[in-house]
C-alpha positions as CSV (number, residue, x, y, z in Angstrom):
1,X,-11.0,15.2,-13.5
2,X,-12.3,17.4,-10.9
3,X,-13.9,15.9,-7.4
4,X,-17.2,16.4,-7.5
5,X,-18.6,18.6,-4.8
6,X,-20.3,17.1,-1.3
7,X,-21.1,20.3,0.1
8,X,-23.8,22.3,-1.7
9,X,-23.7,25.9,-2.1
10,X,-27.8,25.5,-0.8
11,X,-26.0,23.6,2.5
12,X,-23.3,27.0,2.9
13,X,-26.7,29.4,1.8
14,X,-29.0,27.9,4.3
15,X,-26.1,28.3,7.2
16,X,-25.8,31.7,6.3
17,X,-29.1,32.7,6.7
18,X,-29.5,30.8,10.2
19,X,-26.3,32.5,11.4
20,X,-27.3,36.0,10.3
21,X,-30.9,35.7,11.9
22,X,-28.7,35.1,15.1
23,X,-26.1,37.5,15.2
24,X,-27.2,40.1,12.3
25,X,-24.8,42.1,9.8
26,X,-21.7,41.3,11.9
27,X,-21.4,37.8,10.6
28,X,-18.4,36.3,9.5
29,X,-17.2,33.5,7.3
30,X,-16.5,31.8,10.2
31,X,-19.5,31.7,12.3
32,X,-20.9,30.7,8.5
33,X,-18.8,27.7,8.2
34,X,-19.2,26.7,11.7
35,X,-22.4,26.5,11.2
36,X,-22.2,24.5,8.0
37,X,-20.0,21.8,9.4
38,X,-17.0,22.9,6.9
39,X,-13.9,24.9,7.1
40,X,-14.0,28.9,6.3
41,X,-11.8,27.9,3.1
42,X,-14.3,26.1,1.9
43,X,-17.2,29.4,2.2
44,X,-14.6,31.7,0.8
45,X,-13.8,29.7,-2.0
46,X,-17.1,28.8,-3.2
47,X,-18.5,32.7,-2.8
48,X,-14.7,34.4,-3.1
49,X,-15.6,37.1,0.2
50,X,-18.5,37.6,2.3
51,X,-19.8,40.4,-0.6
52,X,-20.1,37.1,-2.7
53,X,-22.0,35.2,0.0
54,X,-24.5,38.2,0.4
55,X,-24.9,38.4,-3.3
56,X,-25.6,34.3,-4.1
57,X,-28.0,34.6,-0.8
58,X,-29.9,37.2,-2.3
59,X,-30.6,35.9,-5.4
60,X,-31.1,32.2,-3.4
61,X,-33.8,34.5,-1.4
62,X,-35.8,35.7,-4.5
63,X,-35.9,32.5,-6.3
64,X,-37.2,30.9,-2.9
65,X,-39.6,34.0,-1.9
66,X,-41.2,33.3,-5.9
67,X,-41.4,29.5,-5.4
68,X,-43.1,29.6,-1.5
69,X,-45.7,32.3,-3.2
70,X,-46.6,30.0,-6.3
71,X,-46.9,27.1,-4.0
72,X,-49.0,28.9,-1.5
73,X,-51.5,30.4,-4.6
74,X,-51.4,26.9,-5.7
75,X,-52.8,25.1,-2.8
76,X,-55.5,27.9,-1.7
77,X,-58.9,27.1,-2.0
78,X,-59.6,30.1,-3.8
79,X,-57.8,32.7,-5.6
80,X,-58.1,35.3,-2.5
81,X,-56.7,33.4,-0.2
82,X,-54.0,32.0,-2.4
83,X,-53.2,35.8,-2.8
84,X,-53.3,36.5,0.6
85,X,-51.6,33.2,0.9
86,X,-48.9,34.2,-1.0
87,X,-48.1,37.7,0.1
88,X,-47.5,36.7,3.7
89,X,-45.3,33.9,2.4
90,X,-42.8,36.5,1.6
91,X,-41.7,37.1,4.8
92,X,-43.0,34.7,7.4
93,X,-40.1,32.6,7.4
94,X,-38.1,35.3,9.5
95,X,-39.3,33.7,12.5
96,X,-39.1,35.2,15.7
97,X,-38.5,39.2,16.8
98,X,-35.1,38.8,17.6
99,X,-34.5,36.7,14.3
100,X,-36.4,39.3,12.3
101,X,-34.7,42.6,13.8
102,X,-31.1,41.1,13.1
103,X,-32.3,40.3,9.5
104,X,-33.6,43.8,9.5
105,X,-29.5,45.0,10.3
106,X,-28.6,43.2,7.8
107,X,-31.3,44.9,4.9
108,X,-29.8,47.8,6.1
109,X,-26.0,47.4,5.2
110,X,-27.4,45.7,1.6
111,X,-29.2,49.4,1.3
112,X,-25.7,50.9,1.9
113,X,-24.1,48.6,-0.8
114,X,-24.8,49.1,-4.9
115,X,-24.9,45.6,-5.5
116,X,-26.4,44.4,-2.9
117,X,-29.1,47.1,-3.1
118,X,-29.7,46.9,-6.8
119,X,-30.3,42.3,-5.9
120,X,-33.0,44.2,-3.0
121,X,-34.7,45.9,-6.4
122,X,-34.7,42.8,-8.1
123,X,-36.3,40.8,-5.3
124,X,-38.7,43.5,-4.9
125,X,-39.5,43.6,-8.6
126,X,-39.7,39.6,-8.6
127,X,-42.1,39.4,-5.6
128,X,-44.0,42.4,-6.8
129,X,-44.0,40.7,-10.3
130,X,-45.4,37.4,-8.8
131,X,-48.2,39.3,-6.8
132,X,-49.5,40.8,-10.4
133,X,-49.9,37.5,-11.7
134,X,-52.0,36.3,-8.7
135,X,-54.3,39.7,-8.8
136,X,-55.2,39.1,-12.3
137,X,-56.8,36.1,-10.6
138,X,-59.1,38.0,-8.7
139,X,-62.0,40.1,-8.9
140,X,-61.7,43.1,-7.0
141,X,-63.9,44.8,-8.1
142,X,-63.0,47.7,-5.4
143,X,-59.5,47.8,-6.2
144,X,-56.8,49.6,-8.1
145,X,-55.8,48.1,-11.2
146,X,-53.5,44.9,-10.5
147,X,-50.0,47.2,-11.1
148,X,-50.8,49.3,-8.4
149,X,-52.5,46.7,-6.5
150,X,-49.5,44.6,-6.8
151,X,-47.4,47.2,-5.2
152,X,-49.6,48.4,-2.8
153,X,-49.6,45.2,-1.4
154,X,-46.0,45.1,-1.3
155,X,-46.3,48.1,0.3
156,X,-48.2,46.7,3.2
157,X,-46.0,43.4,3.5
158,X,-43.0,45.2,3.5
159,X,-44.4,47.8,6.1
160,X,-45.4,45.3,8.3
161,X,-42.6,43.0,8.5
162,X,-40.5,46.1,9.3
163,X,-43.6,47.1,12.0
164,X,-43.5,44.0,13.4
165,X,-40.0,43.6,13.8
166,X,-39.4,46.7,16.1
167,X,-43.0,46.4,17.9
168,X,-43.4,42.7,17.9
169,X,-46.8,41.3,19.0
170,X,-48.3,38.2,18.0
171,X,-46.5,36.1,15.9
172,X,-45.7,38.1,12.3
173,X,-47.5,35.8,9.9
174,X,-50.5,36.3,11.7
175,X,-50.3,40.3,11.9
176,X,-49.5,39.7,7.9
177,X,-53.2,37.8,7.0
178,X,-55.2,40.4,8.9
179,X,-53.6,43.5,7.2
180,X,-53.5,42.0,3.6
181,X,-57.3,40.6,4.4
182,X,-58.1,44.3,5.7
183,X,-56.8,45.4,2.0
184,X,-58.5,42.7,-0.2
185,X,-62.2,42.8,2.0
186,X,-62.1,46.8,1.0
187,X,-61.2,46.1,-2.4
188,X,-63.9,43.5,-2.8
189,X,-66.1,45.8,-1.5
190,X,-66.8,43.6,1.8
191,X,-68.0,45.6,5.2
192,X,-65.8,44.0,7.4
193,X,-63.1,45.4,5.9
C-alpha cells in the first residue's frame, strides 16, 4: 500500500509562488523546496522538472484567479462593484513592486515557452470568461456588448498591473478600482467618469 502523502502539492505550489515573487524566473527547485520545508527530491518528483512546476502553478493560478473573482462578485453589495470587485481581484495578490516586477520576469519566459504560453491563453480565456458572466449582471447601458466588454476590461487589468509594476505608485489594487470604475462610470453613462 502506498504512504499516503503529508506534503501537498498546494504546500510545494504556494512555496513556489513566494520564492518566484522574490527572486523572479531564475528560481530553482531548490530555493522551492527550501522554502517548503522539504527536500528538492521531493519538488522534482511530485512536478518531474521545473517545466512541470510552472505548468501545475499555472493551472493552480487560474483556478484560484476564478474562485477570488466569484467570491469577490459574491459578497459585493451590488453587481458593479462585485464586477469591479472582481476584476482587481485578478491581480492584487502580487503584492508589492518588487514582488510584482519579478513575477512580471517570469510572464515573460512562460511567453517564450509553447506550453507555458498556451496555460497564459487559458488563464486569460478563464478570467476573461468569468468577467462575461459578471457583465451580464450589469446594466451598462453605455457599454459594448458584454464580449467585448469582458475583454476590454481585461484589457485594462492587464495593462495596468503591467503599468504599475514598472512605474509603481500607490499601492496596485488601488490604481486597479479607479481605472476599472473610470471604465464602468462611462459605460453607465455617469459624468464622473
Amino acid at each position: 500500500m502506498a504512504r499516503p502523502r503529508s506534503i501537498t502539492d498546494e504546500r510545494l505550489l504556494a512555496a513556489a509562488e513566494t520564492v518566484i515573487g522574490r527572486v523572479g524566473p531564475g528560481f530553482t527547485l531548490a530555493q522551492v523546496a527550501a522554502q517548503a520545508g522539504v527536500a528538492v527530491g521531493t519538488v522534482a518528483q511530485r512536478f518531474g522538472s521545473k517545466a512541470g512546476l510552472l505548468q501545475a502553478l499555472s493551472r493552480r493560478a487560474t483556478a484560484s484567479a476564478v474562485e477570488r473573482m466569484r467570491a469577490c462578485a459574491d459578497a459585493a453589495d451590488d453587481p458593479v462593484a462585485g464586477l469591479r470587485d472582481a476584476a482587481v481581484t485578478v491581480y492584487a495578490v502580487l503584492g508589492d513592486a518588487e514582488e510584482a516586477a519579478n513575477h512580471l520576469g517570469q510572464l515573460g519566459v512562460d511567453i517564450g515557452d509553447p506550453v507555458l504560453r498556451a496555460l497564459l491563453g487559458e488563464h486569460y480565456a478563464a478570467v476573461e470568461r468569468e468577467l462575461r458572466r459578471l457583465v451580464r449582471q450589469v446594466s451598462l447601458p453605455h457599454g459594448p456588448g458584454a464580449e467585448r466588454a469582458a475583454r476590454t476590461l481585461l484589457a485594462v487589468i492587464n495593462g495596468v498591473s503591467i503599468d504599475w509594476s514598472v512605474r509603481p505608485e500607490g499601492r496596485l489594487a488601488d490604481r486597479l478600482a479607479e481605472d476599472v470604475d473610470a471604465v464602468l462610470a462611462a459605460w453607465r453613462g455617469r459624468e464622473d467618469a
